[in-house]
MDAnalysis code that builds the backbone (N, CA, C; Angstrom):
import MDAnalysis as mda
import numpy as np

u = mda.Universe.empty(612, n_residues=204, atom_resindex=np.repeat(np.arange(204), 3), trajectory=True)
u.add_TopologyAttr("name", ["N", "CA", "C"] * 204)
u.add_TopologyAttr("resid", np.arange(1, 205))
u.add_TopologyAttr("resname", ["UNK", "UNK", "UNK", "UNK", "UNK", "UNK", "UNK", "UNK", "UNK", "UNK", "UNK", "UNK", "UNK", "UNK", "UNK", "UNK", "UNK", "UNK", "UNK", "UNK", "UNK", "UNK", "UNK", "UNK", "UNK", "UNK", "UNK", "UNK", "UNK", "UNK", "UNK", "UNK", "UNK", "UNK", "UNK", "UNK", "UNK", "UNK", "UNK", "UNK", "UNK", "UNK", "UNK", "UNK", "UNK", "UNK", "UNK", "UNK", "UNK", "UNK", "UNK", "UNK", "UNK", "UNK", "UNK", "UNK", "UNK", "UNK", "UNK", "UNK", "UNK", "UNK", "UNK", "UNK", "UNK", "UNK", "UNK", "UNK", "UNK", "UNK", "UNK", "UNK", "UNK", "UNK", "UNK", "UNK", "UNK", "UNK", "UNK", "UNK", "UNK", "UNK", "UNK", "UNK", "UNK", "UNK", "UNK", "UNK", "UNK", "UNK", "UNK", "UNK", "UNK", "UNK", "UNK", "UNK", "UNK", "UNK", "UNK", "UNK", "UNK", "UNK", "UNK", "UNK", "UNK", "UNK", "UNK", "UNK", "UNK", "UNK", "UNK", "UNK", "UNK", "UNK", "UNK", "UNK", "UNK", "UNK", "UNK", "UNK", "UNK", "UNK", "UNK", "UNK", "UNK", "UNK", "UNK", "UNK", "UNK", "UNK", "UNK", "UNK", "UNK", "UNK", "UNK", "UNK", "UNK", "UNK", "UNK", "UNK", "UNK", "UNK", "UNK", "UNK", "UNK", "UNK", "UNK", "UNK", "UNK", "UNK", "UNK", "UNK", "UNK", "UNK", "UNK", "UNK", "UNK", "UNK", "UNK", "UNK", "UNK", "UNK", "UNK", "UNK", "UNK", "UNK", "UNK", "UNK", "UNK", "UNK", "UNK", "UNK", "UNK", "UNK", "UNK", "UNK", "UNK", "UNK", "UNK", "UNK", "UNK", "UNK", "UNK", "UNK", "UNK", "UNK", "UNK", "UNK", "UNK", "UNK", "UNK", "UNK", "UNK", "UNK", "UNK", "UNK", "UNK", "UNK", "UNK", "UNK", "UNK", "UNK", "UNK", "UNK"])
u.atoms.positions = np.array([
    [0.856, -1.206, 0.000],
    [0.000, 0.000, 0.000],
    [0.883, 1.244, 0.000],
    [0.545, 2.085, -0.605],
    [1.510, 3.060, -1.156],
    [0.933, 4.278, 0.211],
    [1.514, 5.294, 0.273],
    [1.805, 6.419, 1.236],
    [0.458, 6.802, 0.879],
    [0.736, 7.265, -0.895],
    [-0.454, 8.480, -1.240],
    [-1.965, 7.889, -0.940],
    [-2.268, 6.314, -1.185],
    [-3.422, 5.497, -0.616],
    [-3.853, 5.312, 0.852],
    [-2.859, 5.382, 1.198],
    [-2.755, 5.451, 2.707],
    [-3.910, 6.546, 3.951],
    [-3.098, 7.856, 2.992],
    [-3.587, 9.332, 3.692],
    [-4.660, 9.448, 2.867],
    [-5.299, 9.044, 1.561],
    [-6.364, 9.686, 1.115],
    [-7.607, 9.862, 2.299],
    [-7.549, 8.590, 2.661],
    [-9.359, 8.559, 4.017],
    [-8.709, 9.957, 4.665],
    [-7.824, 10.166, 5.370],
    [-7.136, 11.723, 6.164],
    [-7.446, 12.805, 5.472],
    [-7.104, 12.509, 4.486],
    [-7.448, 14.098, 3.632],
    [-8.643, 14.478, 3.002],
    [-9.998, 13.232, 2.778],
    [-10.923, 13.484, 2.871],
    [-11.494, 14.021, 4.059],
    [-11.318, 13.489, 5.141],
    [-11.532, 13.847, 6.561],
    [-11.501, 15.277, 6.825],
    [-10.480, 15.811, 6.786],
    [-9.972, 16.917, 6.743],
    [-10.857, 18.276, 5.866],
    [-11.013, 17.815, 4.642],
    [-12.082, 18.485, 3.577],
    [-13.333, 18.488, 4.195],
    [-13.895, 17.765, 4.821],
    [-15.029, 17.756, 5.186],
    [-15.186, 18.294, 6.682],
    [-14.352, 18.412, 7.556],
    [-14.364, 18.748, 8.507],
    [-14.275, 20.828, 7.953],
    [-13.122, 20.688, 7.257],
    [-13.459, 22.477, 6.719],
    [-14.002, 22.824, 6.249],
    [-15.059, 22.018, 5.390],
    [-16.255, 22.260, 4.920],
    [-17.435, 22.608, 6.239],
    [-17.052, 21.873, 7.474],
    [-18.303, 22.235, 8.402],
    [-17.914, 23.732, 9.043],
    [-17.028, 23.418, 9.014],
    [-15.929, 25.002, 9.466],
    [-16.554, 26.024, 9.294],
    [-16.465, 26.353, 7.786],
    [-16.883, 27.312, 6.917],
    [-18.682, 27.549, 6.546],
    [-19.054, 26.014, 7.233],
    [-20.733, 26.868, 6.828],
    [-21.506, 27.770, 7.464],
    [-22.457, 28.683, 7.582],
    [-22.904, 29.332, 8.215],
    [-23.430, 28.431, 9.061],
    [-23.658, 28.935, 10.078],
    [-24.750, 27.819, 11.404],
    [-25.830, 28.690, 11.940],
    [-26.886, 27.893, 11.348],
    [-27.958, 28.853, 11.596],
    [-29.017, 28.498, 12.876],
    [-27.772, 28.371, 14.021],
    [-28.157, 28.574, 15.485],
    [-27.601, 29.880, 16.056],
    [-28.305, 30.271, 16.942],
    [-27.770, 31.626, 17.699],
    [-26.724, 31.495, 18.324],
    [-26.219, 32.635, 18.399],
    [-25.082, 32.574, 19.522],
    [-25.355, 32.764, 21.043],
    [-24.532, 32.445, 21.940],
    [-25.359, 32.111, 23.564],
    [-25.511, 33.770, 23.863],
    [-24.552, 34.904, 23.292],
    [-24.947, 36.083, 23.673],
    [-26.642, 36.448, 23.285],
    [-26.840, 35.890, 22.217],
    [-27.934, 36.056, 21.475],
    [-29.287, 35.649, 22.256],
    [-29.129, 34.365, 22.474],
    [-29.439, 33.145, 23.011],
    [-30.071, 33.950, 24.552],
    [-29.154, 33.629, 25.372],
    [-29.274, 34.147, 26.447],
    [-30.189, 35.670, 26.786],
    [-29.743, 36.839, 25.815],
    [-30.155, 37.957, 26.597],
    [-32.160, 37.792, 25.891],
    [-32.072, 36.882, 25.069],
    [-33.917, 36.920, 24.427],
    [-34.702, 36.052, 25.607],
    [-33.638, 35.189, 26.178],
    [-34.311, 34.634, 26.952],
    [-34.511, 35.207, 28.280],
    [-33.476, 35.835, 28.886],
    [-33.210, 36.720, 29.837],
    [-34.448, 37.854, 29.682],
    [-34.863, 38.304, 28.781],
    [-35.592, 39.408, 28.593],
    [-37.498, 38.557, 29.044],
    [-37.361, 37.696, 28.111],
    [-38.617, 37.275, 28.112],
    [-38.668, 36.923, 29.553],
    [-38.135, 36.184, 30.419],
    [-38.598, 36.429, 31.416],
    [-38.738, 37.137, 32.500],
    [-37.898, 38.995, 32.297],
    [-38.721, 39.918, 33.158],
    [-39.919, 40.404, 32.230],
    [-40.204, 40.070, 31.323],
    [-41.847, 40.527, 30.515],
    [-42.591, 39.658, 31.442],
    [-42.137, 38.721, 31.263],
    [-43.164, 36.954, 31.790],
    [-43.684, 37.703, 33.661],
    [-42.213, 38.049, 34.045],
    [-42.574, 38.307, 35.593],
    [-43.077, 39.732, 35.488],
    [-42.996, 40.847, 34.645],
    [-43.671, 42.286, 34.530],
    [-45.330, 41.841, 34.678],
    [-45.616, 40.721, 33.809],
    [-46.860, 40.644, 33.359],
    [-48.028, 39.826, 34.382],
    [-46.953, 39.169, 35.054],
    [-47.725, 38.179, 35.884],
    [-47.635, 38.611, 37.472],
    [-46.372, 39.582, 37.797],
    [-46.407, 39.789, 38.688],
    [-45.667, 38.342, 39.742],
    [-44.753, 37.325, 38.764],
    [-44.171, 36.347, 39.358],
    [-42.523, 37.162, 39.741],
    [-42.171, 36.366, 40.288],
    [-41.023, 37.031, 40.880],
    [-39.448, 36.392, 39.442],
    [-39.209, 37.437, 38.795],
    [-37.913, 36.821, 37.593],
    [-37.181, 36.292, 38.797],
    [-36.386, 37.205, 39.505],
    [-35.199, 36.199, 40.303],
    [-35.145, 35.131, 40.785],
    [-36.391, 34.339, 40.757],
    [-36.473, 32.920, 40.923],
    [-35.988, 31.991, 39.319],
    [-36.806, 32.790, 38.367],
    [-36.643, 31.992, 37.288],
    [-34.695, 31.859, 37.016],
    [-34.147, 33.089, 37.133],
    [-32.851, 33.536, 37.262],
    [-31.736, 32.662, 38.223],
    [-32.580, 32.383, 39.530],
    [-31.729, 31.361, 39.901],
    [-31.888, 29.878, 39.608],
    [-32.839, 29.712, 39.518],
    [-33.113, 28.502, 38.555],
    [-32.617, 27.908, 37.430],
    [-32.230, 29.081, 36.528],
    [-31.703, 29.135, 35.408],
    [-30.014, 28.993, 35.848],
    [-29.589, 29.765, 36.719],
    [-28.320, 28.968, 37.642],
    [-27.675, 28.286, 37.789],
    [-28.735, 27.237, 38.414],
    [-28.541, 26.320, 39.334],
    [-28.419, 25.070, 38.446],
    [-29.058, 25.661, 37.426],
    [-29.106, 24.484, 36.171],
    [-28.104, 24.506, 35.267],
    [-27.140, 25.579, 35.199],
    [-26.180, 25.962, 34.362],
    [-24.943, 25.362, 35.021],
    [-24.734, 25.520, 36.157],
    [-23.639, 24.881, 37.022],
    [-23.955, 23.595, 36.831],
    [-25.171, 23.185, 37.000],
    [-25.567, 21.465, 37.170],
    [-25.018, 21.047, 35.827],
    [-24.826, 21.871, 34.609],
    [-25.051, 20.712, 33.286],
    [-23.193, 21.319, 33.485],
    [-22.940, 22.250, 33.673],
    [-21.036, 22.150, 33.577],
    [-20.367, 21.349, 34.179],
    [-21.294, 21.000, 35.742],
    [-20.739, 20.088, 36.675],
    [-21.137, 18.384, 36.443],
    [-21.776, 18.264, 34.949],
    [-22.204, 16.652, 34.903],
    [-23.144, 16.514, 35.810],
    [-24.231, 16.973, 36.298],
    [-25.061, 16.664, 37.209],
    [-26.690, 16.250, 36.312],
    [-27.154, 15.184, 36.330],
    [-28.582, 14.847, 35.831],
    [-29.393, 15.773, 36.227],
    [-30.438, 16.092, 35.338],
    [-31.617, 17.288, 35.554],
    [-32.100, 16.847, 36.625],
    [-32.415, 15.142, 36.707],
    [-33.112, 14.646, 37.457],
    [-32.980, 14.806, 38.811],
    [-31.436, 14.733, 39.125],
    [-31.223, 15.269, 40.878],
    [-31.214, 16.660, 40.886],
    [-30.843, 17.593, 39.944],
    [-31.202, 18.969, 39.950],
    [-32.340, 19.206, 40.430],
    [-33.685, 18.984, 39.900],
    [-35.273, 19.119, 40.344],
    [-35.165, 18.092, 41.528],
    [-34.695, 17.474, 42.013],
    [-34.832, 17.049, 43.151],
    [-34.697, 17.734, 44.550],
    [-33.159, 18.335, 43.871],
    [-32.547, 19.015, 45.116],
    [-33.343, 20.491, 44.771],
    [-33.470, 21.216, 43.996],
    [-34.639, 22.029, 44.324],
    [-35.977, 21.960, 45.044],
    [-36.768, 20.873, 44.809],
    [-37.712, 20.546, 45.245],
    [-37.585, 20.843, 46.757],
    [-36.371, 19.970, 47.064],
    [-36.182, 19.564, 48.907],
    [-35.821, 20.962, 49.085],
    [-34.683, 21.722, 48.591],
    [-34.700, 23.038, 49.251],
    [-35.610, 23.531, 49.639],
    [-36.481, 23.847, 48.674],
    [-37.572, 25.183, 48.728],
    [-38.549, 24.031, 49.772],
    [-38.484, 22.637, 50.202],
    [-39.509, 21.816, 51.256],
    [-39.033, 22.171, 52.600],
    [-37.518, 21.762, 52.449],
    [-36.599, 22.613, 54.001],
    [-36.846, 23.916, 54.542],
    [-37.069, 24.850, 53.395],
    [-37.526, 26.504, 53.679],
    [-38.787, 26.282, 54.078],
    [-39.792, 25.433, 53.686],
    [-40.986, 25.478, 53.989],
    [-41.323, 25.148, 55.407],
    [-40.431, 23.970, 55.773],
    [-40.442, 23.266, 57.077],
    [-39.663, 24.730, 57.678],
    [-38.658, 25.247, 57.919],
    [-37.717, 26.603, 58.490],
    [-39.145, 27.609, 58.941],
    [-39.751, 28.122, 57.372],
    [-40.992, 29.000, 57.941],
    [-41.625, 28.427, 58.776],
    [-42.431, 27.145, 58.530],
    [-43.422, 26.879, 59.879],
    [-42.995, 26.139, 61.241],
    [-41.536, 26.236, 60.998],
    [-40.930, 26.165, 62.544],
    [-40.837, 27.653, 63.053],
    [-40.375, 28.312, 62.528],
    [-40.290, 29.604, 63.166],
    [-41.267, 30.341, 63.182],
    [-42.457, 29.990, 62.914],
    [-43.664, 30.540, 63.287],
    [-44.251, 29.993, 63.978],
    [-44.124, 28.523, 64.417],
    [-44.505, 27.559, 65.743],
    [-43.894, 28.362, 66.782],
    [-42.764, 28.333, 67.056],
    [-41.637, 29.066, 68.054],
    [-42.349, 30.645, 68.423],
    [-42.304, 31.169, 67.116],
    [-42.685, 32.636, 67.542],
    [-43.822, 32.796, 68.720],
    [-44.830, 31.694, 68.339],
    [-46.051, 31.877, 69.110],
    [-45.772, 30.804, 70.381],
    [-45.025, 30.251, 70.415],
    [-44.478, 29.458, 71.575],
    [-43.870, 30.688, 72.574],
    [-43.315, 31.305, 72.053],
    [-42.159, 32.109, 72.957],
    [-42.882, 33.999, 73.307],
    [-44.055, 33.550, 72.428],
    [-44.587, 35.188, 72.758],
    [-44.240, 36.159, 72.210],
    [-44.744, 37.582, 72.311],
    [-44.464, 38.033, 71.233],
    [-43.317, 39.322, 71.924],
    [-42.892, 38.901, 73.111],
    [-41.586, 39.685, 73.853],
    [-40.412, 38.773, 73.390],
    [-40.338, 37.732, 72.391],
    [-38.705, 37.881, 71.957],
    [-39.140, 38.156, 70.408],
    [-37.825, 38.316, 70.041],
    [-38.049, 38.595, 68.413],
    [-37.460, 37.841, 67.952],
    [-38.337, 38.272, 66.341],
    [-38.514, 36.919, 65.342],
    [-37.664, 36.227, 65.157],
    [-36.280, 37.369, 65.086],
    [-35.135, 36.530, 64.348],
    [-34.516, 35.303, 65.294],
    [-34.685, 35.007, 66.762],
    [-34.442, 34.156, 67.383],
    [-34.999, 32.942, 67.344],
    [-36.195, 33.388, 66.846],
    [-37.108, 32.070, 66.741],
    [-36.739, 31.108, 65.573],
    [-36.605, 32.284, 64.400],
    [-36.097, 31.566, 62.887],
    [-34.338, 31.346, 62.660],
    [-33.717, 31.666, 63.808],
    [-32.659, 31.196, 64.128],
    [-32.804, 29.423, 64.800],
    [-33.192, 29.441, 65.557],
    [-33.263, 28.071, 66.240],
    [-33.875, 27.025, 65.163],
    [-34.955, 27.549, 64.309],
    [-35.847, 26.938, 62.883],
    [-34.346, 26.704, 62.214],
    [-33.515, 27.339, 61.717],
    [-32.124, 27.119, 60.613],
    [-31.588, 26.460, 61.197],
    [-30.872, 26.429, 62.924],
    [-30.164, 25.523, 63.255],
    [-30.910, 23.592, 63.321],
    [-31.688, 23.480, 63.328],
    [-32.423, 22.122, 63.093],
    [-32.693, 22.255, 61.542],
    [-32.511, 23.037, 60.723],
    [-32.969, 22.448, 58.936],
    [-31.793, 22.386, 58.255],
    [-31.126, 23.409, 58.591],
    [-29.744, 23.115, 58.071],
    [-28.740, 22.008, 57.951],
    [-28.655, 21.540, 59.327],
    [-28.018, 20.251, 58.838],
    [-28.847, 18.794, 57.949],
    [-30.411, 18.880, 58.132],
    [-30.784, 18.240, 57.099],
    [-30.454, 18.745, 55.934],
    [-30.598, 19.833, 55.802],
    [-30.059, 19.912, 54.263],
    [-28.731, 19.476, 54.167],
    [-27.897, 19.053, 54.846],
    [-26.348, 19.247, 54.584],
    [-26.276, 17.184, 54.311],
    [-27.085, 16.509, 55.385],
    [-26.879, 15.314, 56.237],
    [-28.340, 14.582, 54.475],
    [-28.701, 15.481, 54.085],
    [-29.610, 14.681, 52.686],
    [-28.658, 14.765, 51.492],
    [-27.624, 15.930, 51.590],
    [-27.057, 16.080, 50.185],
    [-25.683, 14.683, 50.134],
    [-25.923, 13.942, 51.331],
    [-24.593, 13.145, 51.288],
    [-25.729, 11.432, 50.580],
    [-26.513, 11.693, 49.994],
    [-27.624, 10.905, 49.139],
    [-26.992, 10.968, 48.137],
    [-26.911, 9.773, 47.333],
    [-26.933, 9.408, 45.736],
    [-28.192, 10.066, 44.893],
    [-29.435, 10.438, 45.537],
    [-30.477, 10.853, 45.014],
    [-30.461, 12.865, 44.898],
    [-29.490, 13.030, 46.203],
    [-29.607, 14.722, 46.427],
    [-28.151, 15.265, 46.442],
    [-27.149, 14.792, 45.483],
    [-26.208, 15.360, 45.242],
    [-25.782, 16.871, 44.950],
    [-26.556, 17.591, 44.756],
    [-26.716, 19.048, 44.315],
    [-26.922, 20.062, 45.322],
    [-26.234, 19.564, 46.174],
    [-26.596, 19.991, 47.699],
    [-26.544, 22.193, 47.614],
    [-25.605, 22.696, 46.271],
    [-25.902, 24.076, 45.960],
    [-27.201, 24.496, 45.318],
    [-27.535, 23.076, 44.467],
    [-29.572, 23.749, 43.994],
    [-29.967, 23.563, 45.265],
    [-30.142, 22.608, 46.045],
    [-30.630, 22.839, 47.163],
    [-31.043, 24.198, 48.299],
    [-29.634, 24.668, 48.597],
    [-29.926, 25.901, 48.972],
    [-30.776, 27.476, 47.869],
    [-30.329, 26.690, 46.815],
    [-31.080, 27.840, 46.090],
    [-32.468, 27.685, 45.905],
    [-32.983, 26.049, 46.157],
    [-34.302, 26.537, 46.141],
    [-35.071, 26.685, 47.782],
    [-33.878, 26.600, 48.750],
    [-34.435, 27.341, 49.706],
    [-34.045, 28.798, 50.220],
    [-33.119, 29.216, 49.341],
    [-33.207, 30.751, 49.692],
    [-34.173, 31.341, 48.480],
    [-34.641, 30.759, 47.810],
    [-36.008, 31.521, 46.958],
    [-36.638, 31.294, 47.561],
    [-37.338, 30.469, 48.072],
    [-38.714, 30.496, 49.077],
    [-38.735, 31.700, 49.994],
    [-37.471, 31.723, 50.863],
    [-37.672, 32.458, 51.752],
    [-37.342, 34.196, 50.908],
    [-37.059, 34.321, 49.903],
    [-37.321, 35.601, 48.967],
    [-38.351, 35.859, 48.846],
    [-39.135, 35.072, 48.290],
    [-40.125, 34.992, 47.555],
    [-41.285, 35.796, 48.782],
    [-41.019, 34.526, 49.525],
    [-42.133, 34.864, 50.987],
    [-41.977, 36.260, 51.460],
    [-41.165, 36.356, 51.742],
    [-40.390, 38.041, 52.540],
    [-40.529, 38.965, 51.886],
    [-39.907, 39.081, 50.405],
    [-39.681, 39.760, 49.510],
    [-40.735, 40.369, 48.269],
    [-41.677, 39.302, 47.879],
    [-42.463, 39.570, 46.531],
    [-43.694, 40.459, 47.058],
    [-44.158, 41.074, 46.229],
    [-45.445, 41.521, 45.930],
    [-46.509, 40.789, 45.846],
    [-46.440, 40.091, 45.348],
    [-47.729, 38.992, 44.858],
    [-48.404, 38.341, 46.181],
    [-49.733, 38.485, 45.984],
    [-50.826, 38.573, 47.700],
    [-50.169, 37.105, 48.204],
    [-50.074, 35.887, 46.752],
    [-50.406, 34.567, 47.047],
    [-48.754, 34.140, 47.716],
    [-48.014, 34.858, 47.641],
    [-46.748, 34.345, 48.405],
    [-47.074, 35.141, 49.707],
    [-47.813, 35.855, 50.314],
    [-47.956, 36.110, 51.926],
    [-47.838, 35.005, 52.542],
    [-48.926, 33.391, 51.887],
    [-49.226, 32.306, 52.720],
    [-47.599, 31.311, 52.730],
    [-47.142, 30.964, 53.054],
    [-46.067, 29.990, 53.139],
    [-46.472, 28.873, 52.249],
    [-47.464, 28.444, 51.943],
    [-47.954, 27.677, 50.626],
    [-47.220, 27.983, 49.680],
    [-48.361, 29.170, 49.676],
    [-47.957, 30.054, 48.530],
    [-47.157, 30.659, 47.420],
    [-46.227, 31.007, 48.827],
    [-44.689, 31.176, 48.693],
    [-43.989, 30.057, 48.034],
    [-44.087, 28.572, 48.592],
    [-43.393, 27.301, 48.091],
    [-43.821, 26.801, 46.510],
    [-45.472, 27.159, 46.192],
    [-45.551, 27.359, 44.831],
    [-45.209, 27.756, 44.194],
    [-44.811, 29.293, 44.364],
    [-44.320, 30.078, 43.527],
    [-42.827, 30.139, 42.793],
    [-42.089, 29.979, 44.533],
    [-40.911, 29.055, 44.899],
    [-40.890, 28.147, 43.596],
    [-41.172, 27.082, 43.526],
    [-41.027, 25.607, 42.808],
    [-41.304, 26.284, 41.309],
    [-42.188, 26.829, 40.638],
    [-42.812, 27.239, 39.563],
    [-41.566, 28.468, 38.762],
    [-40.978, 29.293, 39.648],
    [-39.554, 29.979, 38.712],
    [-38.616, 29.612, 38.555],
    [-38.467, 28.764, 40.104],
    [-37.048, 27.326, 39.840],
    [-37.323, 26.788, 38.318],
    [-38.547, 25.827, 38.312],
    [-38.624, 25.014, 37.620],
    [-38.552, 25.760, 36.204],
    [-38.921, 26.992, 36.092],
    [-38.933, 27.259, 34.900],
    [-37.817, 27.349, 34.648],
    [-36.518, 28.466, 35.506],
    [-35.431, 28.859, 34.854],
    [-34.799, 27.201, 34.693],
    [-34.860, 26.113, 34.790],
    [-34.436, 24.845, 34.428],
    [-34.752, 25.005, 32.915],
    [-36.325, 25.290, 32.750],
    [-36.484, 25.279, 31.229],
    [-35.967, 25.640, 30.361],
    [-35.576, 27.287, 31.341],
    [-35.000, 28.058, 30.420],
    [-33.290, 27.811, 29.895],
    [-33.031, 27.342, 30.663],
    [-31.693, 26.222, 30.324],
    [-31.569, 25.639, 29.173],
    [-32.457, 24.747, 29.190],
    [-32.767, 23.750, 28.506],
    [-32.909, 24.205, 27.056],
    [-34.421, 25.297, 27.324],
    [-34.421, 26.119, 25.724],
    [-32.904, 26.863, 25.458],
    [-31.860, 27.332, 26.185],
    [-30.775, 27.781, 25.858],
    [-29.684, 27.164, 25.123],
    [-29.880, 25.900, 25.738],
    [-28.662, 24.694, 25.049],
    [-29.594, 24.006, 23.616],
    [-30.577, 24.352, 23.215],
    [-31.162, 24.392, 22.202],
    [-30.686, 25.105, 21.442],
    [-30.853, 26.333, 21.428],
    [-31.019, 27.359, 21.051],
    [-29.007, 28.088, 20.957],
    [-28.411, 27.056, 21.595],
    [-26.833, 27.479, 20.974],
    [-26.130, 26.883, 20.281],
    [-25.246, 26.778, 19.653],
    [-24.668, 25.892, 18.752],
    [-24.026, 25.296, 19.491],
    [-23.633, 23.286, 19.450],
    [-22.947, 22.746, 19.968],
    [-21.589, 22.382, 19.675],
    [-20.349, 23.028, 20.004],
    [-19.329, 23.224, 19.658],
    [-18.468, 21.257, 19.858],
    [-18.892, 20.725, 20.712],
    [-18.102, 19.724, 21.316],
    [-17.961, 18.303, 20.153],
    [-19.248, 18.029, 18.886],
    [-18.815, 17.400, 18.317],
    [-18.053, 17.679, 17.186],
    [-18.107, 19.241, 16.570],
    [-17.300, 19.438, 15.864],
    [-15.501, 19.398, 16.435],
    [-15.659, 19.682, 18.021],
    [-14.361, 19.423, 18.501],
    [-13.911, 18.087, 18.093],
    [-14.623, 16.747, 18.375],
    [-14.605, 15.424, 18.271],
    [-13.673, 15.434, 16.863],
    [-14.107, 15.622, 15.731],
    [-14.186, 15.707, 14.360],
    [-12.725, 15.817, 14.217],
    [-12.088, 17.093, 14.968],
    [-11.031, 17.476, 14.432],
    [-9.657, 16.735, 15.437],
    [-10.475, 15.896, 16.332],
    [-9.415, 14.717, 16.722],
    [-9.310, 13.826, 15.972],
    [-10.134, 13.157, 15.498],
    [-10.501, 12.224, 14.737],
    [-9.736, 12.190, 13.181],
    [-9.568, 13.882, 12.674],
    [-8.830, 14.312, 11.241],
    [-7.164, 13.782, 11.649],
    [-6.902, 13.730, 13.107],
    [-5.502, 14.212, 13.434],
    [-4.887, 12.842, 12.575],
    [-3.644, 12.529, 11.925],
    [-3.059, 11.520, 11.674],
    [-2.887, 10.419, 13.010],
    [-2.987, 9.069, 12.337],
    [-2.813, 8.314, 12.576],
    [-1.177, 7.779, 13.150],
    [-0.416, 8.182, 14.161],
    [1.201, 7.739, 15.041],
    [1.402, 6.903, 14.338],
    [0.637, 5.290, 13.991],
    [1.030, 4.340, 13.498],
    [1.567, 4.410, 11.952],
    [0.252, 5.496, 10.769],
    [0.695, 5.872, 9.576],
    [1.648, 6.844, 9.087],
    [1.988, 7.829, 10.325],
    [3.548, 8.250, 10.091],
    [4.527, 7.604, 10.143],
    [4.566, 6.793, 10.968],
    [5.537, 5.643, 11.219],
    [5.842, 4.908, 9.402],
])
């Protein structure tokens, strides 16, 4: 087998790989990508009166999860339990409050509520099921945003709050999701151009 027979499969390889090079790609770019999506959902929360910075950390929590190899599936998990831990935190520290009267203040009460939830959250993330032990806290410091923080009548109730809670998490996940859609995937064209590299054995 001659040299020039040898390298032809390589140098087709090669042609075709700069052929993908050079075509236009008619996916967005993540700057692109990102700020349409970013936008639509302070319209989404202008309009509804939902809180964006939930969808925002959501959108997060999900971005770290897919850099860090983490399944969606324990992602929405460990959200779920966060924003359930915040839920359990509020109605401990509102048990307490009315336990203790209304001559100490609040923050002692919802102090003693964190020191008993906290280490569940810490003592669940050592689970094969709740590995994401950072969505976790994020979907329990949205609850307690949400509750404290929003406008909207229906987050006054601690329900409420945990609905609302779960519903911008879950979306900014979506919005993830529609993002890595919506960008071009650079990693198999990376593949491609390992694959062009010569063969150690056919230099030889």
């Amino acid at each position: 087998m001659t040299a020039t027979s040898t390298n032809a499969p390589l140098t087709r390889t090669r042609r075709r790989v700069a052929a993908d090079d050079t075509a236009p790609s008619r996916s967005m770019t993540p700057e692109v990508s990102a700020t349409i999506l970013a936008v639509s959902a302070v319209v989404v929360g202008g309009v509804t009166g939902l809180p964006s910075y939930g969808v925002f950390l959501g959108w997060a929590a999900a971005s770290l999860a897919q850099r860090a190899g983490i399944r969606s599936g324990v992602l929405v998990r460990c959200l779920i339990a966060g924003s359930a831990l915040g839920t359990v935190c509020l109605l401990g520290s509102s048990a307490l409050g009315v336990l203790l009267g209304p001559g100490v203040p609040a923050w002692v009460s919802a102090a003693v509520a964190l020191v008993v939830v906290n280490p569940l959250l810490i003592l669940l993330g050592r689970s094969v099921r709740f590995t994401a032990v950072p969505a976790m806290f994020i979907g329990f410091s949205s609850l307690l945003a949400i509750h404290f923080g929003s406008t909207l009548p229906l987050t006054d109730s601690i329900l409420g709050a945990l609905l609302v809670a779960l519903a911008t998490n879950l979306a900014g996940v979506g919005v993830n999701w529609l993002g890595t859609r919506m960008t071009p995937d650079t990693k198999p064209r990376a593949a491609s151009r390992g694959a062009a590299r010569p063969d150690s054995r056919l230099r030889a």
